[in-house]
N, C-alpha and C positions, 0 to 999 in steps of 0.2 A: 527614689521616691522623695516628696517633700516634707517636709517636717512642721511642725506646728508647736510655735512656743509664745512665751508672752501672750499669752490671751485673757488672763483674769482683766478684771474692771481695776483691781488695785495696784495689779502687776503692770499694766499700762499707765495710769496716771505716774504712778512711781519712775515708769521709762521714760513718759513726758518731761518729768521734772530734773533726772540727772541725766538725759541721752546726750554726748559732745555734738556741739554743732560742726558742722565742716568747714574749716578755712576757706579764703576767698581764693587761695593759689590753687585750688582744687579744683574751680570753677574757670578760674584762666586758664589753667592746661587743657580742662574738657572743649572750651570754646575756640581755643586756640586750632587746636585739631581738628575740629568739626571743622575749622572757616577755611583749615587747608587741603579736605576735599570736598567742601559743600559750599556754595555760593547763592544757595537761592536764600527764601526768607524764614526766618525762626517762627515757623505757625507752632511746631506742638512739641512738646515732651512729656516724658513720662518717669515716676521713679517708682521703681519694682520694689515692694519691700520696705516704704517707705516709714511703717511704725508708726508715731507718734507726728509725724511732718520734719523732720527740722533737717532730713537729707533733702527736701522735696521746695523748700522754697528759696533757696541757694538760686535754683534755678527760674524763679519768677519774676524778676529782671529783664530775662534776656528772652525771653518767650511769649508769643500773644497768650498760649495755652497750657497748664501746664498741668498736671495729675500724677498724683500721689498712688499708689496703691498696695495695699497690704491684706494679706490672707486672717488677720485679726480683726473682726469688727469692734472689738475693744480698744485697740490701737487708732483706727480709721474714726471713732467716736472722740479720743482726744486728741486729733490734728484737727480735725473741725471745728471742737469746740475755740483750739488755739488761732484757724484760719483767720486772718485780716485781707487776704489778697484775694483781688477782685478774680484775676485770670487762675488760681490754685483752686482745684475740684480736688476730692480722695473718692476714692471708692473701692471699697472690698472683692478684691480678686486675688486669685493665686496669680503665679510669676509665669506660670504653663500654657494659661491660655487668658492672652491679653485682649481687651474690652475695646479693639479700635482696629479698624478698617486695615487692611495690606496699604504700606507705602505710605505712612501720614505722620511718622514721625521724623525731626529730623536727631533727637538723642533718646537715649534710654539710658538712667542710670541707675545704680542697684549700689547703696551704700551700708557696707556692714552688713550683709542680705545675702549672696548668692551662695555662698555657701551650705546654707540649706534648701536649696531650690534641685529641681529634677536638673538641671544643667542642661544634660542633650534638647531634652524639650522646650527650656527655656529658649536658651539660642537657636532653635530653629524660628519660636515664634518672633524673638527680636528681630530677628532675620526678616521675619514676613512684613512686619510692621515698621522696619523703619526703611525710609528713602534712600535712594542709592546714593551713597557718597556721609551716610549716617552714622553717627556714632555711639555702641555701645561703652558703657563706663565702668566698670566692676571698682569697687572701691571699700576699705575698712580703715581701722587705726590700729595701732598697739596699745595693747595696755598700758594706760596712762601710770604715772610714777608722780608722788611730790613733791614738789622743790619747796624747802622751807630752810634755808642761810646753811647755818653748819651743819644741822642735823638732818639735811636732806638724803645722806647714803642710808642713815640708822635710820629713818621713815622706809625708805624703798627695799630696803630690807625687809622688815616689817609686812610691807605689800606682798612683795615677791612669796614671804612664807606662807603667809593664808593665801595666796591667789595657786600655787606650785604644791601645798604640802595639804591644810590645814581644809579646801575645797577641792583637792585634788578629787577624782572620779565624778563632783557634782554637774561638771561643764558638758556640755552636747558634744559630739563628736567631732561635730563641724568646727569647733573652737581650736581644736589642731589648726586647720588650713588657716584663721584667723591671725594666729601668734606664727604661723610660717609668712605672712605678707601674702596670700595667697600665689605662692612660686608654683606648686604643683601645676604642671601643663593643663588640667584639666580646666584651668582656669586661662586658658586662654581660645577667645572664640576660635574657629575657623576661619579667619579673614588674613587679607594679605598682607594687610596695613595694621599696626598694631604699637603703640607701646606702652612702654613700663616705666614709673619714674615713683619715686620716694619726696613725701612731701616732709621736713622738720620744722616742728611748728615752737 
């Protein structure tokens, strides 16, 4: 089943404001792979789960088309309001049953996202929706740590105890697969062609 968090109007702006943006090596590995089984042209994408925007325009560079979408209409209200790109649309949908023709994407990507998603049903529909030779992207981060000179161990310390002790039981369940890099197998489609790679930023 899927789950439904971040929805308030104040719990989304607040996600707008501190959500990490995704490095650009994140974006090279995805296009890398894409162009070494896809050769036609970058008409559309899509990012499943997309929150606030800031997984979703990574991707509007390298695409005539590209859509955002999130099962928050409170989230989907502040990537708009932030939108500047002419080809970035959002729109409010679950991850289950996506808003665009069989065969018309050539990526899907899902950042910090799938882990609450039906999975089976997800990937059957990316399945439908993206062109042959297309690429699904599942993607998250670790828990961020801060470096600040000598006292950077005694801060992550610090972190570590409220995030492991002091909010322990507060966190969703999917936040396991999160802090695992999502390894668990379930997190890997069905397809033949696949990989796995750790980005350090």
């Amino acid at each position: 089943m899927a789950h439904r968090f971040f929805e308030g109007a104040a719990h989304a702006a607040a996600y707008a404001r501190f959500r990490p943006h995704p490095p650009q090596p994140l974006i090279d590995n995805i296009l890398s792979f894409l162009k070494s089984k896809y050769t036609g042209a970058l008409a559309a994408a899509a990012d499943v789960g997309c929150g606030s925007g800031q997984t979703t325009w990574i991707l509007a560079p390298h695409f005539n088309n590209v859509t955002g979408l999130d099962i928050s209409e409170a989230q989907i209200t502040e990537a708009i309001k932030k939108n500047n790109a002419n080809n970035v649309s959002f729109k409010v949908s679950g991850a289950e049953t996506l808003p665009f023709p069989s065969r018309s994407l050539q990526v899907i990507t899902t950042g910090q996202a799938c882990h609450w998603f039906d999975l089976p049903k997800f990937y059957a529909e990316a399945d439908r929706v993206l062109v042959s030779g297309g690429v699904l992207a599942l993607y998250g981060y670790l828990f961020p740590l801060p470096i600040f000179g000598e006292v950077s161990d005694q801060l992550a310390e610090i972190v570590n105890d409220v995030y492991n002790k002091e909010t322990k039981g507060y966190w969703g369940d999917g936040r396991k697969d999160v802090d695992e890099a999502y390894t668990d197998p379930k997190f890997i489609p069905l397809y033949q062609d696949f990989i796995r790679s750790l980005l350090c930023q």
